[in-house]
MDTraj code that builds the backbone (N, CA, C; nanometers):
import mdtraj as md
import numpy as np

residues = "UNK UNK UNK UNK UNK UNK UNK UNK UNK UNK UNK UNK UNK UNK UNK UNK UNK UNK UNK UNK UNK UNK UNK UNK UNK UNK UNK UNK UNK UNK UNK UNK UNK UNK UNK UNK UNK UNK UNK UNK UNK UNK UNK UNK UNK UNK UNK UNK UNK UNK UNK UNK UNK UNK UNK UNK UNK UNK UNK UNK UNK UNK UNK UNK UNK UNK UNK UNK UNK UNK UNK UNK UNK UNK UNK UNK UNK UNK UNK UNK UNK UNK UNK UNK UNK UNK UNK UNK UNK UNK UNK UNK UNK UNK UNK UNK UNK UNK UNK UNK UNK UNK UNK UNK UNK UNK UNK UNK UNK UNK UNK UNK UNK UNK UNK UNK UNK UNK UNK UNK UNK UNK UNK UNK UNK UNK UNK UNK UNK UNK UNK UNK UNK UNK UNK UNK UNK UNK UNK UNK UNK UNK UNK UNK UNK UNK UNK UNK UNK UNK UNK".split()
xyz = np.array([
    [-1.2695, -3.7235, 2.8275],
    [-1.3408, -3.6019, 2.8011],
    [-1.4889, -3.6250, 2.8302],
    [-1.5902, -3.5234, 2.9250],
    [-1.6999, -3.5244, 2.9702],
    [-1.7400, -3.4349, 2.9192],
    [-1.8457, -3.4653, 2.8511],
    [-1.9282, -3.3327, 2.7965],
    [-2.0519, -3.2942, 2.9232],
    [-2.0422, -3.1890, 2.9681],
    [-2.1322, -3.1604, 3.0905],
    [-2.2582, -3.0813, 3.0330],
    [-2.2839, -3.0186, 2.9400],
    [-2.3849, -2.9507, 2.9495],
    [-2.3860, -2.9061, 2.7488],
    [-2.5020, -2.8975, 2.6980],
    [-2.5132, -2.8364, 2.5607],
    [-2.6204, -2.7729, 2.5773],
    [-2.5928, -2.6444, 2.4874],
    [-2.7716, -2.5542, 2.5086],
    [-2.7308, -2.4640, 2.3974],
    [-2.7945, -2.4226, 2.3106],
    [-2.8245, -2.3033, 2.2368],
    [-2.7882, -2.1560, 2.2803],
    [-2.7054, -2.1146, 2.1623],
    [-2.5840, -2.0290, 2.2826],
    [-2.6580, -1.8727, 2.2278],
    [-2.6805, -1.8731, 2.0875],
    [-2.6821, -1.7316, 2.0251],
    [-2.6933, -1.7830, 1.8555],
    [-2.7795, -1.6545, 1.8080],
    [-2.7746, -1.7312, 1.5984],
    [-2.6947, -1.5683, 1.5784],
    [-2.5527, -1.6210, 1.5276],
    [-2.5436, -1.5113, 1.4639],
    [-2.5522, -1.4357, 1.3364],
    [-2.5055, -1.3374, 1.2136],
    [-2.5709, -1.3293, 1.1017],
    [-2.3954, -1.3288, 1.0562],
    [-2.3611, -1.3977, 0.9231],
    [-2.2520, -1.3779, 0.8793],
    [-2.3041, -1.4106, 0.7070],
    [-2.2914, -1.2874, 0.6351],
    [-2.2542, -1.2886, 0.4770],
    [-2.4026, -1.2605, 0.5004],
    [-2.4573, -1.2406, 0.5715],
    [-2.6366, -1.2159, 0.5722],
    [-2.7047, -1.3534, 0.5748],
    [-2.6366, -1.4230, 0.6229],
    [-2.6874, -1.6028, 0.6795],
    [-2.7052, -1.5980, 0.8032],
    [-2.7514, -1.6400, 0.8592],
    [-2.7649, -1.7395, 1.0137],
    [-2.6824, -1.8187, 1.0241],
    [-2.6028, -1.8048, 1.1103],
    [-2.4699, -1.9067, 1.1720],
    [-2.5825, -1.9322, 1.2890],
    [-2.5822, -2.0794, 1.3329],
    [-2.6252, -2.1447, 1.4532],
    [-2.5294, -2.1565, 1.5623],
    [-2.5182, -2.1181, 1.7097],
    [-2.4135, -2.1545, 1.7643],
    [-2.4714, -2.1986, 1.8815],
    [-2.4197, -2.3339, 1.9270],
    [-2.4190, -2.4002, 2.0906],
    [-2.2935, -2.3464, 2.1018],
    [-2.3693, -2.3807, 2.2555],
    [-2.1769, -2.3706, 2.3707],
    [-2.1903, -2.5441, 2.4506],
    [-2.1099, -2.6084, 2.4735],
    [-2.0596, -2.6996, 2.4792],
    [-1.9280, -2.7019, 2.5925],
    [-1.9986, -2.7209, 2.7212],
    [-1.9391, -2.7343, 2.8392],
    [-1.8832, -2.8886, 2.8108],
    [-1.7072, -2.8732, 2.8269],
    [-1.6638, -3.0145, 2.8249],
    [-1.5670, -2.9689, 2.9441],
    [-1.5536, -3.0533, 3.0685],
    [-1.4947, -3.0366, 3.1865],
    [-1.5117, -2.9052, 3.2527],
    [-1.3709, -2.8227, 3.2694],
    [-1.4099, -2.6739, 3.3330],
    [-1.3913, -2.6014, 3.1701],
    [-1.4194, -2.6430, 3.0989],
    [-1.4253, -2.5228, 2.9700],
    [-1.5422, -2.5644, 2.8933],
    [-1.5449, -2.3812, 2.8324],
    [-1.6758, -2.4090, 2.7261],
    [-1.6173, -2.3847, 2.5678],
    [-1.6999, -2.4069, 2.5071],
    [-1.6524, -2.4268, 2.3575],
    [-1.7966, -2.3917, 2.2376],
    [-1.7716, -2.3177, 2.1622],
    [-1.9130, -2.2700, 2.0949],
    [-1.8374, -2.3309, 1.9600],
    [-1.9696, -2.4000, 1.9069],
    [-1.9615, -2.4666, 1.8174],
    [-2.0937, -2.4448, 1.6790],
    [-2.0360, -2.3999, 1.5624],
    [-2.1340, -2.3980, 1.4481],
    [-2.2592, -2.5334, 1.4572],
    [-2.3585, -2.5653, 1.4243],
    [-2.4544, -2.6752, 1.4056],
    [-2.5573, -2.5960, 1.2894],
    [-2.6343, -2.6878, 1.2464],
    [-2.7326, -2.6380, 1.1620],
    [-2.8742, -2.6399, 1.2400],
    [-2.9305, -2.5451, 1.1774],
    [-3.0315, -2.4904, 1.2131],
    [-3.1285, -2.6484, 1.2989],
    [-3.1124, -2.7002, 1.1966],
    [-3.2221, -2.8608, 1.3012],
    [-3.1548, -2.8729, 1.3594],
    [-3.0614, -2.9096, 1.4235],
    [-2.9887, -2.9007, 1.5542],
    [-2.9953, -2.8414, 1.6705],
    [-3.0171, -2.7127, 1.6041],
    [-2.9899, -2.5999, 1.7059],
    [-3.1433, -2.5457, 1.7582],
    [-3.2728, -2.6234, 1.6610],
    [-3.3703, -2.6198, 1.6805],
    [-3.4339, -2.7069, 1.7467],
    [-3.3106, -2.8137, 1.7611],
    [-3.3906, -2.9324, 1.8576],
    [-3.3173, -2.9446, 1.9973],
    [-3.2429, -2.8615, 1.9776],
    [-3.1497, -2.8228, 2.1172],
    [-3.2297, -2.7887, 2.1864],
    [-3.2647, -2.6428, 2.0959],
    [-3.3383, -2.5353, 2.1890],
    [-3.4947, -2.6193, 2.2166],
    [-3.5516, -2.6636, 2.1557],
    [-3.6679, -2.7405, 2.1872],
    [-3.6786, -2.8536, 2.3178],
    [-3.5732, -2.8945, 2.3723],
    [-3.4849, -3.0040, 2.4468],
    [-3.4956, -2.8769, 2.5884],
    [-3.4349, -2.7784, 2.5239],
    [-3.4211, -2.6996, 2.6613],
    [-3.5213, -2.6391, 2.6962],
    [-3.6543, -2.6344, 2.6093],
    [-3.7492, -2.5915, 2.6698],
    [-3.8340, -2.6718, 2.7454],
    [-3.8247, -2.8193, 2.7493],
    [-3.8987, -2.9476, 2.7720],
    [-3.8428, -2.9354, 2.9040],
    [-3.7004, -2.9461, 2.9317],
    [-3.6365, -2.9351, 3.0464],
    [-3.6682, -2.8391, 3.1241],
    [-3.6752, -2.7142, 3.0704],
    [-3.6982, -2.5754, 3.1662],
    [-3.8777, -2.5919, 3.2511],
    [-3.9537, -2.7012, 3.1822],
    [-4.0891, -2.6796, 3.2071],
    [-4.1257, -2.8236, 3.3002],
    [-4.0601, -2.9215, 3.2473],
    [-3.9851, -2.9940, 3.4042],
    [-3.9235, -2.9495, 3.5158],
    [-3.8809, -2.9110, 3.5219],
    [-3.7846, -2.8276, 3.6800],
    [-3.9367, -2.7687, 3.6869],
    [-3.9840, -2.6896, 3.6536],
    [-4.0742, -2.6324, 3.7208],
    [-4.1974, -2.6907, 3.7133],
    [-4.2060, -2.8092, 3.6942],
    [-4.3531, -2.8889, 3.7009],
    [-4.2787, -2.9505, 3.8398],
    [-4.1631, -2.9897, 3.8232],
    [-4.1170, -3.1014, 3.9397],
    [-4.1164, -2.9709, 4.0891],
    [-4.0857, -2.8543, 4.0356],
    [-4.0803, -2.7610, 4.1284],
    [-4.2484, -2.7386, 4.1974],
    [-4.2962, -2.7399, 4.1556],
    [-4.4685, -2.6777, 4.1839],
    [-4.5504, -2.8300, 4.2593],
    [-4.4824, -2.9402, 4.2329],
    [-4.5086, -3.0589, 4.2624],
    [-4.4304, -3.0577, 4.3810],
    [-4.3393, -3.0427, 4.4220],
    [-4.2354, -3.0169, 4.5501],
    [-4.2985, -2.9409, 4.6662],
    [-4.3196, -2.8274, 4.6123],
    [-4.4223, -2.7169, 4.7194],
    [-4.5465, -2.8001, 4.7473],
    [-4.5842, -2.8413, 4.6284],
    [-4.7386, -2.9146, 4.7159],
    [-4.7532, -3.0514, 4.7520],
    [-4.6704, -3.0996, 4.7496],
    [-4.6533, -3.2330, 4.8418],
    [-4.6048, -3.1924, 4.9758],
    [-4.5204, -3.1019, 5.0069],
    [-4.4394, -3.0749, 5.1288],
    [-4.5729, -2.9900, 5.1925],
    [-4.6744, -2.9466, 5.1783],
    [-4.7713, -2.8820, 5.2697],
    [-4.8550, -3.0325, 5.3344],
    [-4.9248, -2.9592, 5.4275],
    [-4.9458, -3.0688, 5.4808],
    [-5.1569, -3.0188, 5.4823],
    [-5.2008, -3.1248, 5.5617],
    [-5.3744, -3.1161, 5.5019],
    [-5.3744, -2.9628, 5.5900],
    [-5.3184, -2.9326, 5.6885],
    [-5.3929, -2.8110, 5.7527],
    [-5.3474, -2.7168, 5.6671],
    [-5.2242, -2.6838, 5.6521],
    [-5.1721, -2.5655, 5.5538],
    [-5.2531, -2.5573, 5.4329],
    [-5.2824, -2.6978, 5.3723],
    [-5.3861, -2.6369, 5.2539],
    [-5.4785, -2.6067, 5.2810],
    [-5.5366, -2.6459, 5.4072],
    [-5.6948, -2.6070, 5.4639],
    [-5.6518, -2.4204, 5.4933],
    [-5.5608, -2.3673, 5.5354],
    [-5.5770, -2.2876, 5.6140],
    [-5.5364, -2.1680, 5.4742],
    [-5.5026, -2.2337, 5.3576],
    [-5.4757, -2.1374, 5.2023],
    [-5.6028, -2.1556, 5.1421],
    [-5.6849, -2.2396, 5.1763],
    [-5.8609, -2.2609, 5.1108],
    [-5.8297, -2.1227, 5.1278],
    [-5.9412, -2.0660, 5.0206],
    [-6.0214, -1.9184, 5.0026],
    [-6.1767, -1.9728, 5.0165],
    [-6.1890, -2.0342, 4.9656],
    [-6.3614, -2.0881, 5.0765],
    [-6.3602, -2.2311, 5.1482],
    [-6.3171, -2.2256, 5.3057],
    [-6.3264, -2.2691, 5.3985],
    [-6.3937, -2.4049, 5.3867],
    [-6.4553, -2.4922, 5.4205],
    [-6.5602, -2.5971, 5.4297],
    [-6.6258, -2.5577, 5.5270],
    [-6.7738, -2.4894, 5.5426],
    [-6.8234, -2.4729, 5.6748],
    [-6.8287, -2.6137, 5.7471],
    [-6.8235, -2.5617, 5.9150],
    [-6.8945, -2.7164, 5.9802],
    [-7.0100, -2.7422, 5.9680],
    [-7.0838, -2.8435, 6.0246],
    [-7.1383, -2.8874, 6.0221],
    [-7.2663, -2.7980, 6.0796],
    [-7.2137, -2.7877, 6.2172],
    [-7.3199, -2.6731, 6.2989],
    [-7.3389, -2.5574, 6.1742],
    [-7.2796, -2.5145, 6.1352],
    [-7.2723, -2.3819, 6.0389],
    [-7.3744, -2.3728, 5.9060],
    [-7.4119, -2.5521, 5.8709],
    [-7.4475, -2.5757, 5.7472],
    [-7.6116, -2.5926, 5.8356],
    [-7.5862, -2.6614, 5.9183],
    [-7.7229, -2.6955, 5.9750],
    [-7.7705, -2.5176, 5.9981],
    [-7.7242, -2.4243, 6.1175],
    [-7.7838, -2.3262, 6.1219],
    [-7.8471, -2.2721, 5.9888],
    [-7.7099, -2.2783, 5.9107],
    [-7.7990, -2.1663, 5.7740],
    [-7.9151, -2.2376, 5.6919],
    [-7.9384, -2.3823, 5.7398],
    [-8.0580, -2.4617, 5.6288],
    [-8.1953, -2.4075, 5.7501],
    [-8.1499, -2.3801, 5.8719],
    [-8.2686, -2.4032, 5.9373],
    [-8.3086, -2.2198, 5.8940],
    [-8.2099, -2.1374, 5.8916],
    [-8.2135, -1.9832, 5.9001],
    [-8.3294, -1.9505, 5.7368],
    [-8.2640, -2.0127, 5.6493],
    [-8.3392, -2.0320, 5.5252],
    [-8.4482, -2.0872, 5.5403],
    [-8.4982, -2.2089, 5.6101],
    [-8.6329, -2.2170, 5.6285],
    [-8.6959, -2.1189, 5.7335],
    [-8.6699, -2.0677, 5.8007],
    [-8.6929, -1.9500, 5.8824],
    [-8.8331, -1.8377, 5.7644],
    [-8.6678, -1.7499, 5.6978],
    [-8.7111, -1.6857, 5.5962],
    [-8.7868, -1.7782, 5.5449],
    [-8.7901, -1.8622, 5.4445],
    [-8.9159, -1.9308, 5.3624],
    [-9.0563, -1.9025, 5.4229],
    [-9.0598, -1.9196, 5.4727],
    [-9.1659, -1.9776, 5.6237],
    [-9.1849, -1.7667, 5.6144],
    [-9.1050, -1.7218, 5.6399],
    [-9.1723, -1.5940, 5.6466],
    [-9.2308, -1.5084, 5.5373],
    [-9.1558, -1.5743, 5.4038],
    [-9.1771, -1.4611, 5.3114],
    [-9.3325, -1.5178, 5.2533],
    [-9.3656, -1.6527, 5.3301],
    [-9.4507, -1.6918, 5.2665],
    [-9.6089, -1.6363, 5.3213],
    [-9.5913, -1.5773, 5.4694],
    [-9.6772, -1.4964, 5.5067],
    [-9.6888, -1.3313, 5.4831],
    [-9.6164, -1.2909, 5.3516],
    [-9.6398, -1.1624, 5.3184],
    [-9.7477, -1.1824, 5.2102],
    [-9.7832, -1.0458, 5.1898],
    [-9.8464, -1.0449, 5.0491],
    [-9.7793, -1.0698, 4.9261],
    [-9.8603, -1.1075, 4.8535],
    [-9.7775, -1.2085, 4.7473],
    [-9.6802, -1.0482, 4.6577],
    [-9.7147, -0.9737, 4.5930],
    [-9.6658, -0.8539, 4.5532],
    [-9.5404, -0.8243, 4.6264],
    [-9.5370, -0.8219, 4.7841],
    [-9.4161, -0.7953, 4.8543],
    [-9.3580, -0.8979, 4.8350],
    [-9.4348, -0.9957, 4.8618],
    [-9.2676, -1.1765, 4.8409],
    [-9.2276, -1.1788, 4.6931],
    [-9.3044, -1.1289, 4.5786],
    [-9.2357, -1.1705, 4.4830],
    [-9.1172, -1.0562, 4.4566],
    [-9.1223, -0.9062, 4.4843],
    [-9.0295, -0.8106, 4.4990],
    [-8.9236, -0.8859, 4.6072],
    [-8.9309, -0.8514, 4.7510],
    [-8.8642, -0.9451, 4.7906],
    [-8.7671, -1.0526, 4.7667],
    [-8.8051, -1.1451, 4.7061],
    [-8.7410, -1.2241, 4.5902],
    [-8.6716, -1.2263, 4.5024],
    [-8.7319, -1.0812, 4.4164],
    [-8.6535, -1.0599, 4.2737],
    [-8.5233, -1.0079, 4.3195],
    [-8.5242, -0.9451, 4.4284],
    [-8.4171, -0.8357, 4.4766],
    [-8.3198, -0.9236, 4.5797],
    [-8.3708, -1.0043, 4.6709],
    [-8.2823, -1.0351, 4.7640],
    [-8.2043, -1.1625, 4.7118],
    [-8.3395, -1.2178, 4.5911],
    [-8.2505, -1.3856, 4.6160],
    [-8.1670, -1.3457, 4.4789],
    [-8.2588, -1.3291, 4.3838],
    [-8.2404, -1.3146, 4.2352],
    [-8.1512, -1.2022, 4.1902],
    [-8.0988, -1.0749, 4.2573],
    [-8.0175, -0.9969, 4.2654],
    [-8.0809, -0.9014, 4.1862],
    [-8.1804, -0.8873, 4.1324],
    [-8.2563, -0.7515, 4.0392],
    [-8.2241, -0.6067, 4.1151],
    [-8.2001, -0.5244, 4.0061],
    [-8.2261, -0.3633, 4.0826],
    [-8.3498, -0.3507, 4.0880],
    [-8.4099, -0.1949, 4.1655],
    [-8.4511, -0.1689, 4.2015],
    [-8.5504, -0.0990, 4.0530],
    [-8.4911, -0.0273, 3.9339],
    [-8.5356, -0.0648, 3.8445],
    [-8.6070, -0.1650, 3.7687],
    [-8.4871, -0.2559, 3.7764],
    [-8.5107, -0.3870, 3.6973],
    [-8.6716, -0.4960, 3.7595],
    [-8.7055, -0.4538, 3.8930],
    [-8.8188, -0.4725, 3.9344],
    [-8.9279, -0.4102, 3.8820],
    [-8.8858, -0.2826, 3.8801],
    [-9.0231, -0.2033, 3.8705],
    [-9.0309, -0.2097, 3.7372],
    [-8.9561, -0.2544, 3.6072],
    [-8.9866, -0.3113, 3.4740],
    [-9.0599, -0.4273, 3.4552],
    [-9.0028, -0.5068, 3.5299],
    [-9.0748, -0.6709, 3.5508],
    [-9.2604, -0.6408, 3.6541],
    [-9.2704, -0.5661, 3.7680],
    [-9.3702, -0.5404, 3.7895],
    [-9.4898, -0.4590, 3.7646],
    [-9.4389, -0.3597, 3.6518],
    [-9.5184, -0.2411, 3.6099],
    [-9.4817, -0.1629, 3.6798],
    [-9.3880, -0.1081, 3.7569],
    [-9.4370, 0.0022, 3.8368],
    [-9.2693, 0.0610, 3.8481],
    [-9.2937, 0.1474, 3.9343],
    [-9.1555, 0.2290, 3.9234],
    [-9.0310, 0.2505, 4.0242],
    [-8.9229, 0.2530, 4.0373],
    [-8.8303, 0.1578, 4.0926],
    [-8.8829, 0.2380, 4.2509],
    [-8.8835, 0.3317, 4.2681],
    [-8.9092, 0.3837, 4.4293],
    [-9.0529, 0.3084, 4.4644],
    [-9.1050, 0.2498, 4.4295],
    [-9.2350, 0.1899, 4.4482],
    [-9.1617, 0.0413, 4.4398],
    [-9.1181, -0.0617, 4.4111],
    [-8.9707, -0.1493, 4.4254],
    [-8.9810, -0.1448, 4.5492],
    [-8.8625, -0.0133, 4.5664],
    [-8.7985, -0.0193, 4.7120],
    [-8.8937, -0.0557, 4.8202],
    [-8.9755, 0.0514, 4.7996],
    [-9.1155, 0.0746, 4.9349],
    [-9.1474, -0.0830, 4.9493],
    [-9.1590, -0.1205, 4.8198],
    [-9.2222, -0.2768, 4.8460],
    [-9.1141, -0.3528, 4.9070],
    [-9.0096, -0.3727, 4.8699],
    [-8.9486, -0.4451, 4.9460],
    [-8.8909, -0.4301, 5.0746],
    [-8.8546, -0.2751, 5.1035],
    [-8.7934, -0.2553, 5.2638],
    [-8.9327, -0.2857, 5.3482],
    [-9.0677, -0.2613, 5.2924],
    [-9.1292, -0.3193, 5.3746],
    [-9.1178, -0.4683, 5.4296],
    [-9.1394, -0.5189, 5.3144],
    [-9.1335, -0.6925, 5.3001],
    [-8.9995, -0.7404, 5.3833],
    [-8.8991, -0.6526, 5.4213],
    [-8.7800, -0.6455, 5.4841],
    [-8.8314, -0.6601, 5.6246],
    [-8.8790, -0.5152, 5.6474],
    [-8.9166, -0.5220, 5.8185],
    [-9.0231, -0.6394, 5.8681],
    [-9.1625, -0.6919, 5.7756],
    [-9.2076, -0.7349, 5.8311],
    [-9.1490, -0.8653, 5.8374],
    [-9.0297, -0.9442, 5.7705],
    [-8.9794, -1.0885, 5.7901],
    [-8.9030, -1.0375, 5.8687],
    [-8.8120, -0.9338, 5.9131],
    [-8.7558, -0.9080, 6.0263],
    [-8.8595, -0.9217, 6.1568],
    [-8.9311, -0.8881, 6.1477],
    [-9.0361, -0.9268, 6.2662],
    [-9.0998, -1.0237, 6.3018],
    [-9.1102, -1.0909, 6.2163],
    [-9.1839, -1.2326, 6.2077],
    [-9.0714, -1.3107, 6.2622],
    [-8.9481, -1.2914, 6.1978],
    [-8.8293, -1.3593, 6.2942],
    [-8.7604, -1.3380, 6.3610],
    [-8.8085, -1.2049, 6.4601],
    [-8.7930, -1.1297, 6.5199],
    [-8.6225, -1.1560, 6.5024],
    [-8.5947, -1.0742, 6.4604],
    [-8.4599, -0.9818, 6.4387],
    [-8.4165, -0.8611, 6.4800],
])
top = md.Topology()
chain = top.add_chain()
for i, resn in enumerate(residues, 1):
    res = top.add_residue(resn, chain, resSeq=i)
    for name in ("N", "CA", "C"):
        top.add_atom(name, md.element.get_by_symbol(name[0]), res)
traj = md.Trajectory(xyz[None], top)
């Protein structure tokens, strides 16, 4: 006689008690059997250890079987190259280099807004003044580093 499989089958209620019941695969038949509650609590605890193995061993399966490009090509942020990292350090000193020939009033708007993410409000609180007076300052400060680096 081979016992193939035990698992926590169902609790049923009899006399207004909890009856515990496994089922108990022995060859091609099953068999449900009374146990007490620690039993049937360490069954079920057994089968949850197991259920979270298969799927650790499962999730470990998928990502060993990819290979370096497939995970490169599921990145959601890429690794720029090299050329890519160099352009944008030189593009940033570009801008630097330009905002540093505005008037200081336009580079610090400029700033608050492009690097620092401020509204157009939230400037004209921090500068005294009022958010359409903001804007003016900065779409200027816009065109003239557009020009300076010629854009």
């Amino acid at each position: 006689m081979q016992i193939n499989d035990i698992y926590p089958s169902r609790i049923d209620i009899k006399n207004d008690k909890p009856v515990y019941i496994v089922t108990v695969n022995v060859g091609c038949e099953r068999h449900d059997v009374v146990v007490s509650k620690t039993v049937y609590d360490a069954l079920e605890e057994l089968r949850l250890q197991n259920r979270h193995l298969r799927n650790q061993d499962k999730r470990h399966i998928e990502h060993s079987a990819l290979s370096d490009e497939a995970l490169y090509e599921r990145a959601s942020n890429k690794p720029e190259t090299i050329e890519e990292t160099i352009s944008d350090k030189l593009f940033i000193k570009q801008v630097l280099a330009a905002i540093k020939q505005l008037p200081i009033t336009q580079a610090r708007r400029f700033v608050l807004r492009n690097i620092l993410g401020y509204t157009y409000p939230e400037i004209g609180r921090v500068e005294g003044c009022g958010a359409r007076s903001a804007k003016e300052s900065v779409d200027l400060a816009t065109k003239k580093i557009r020009r300076l680096m010629k854009l």
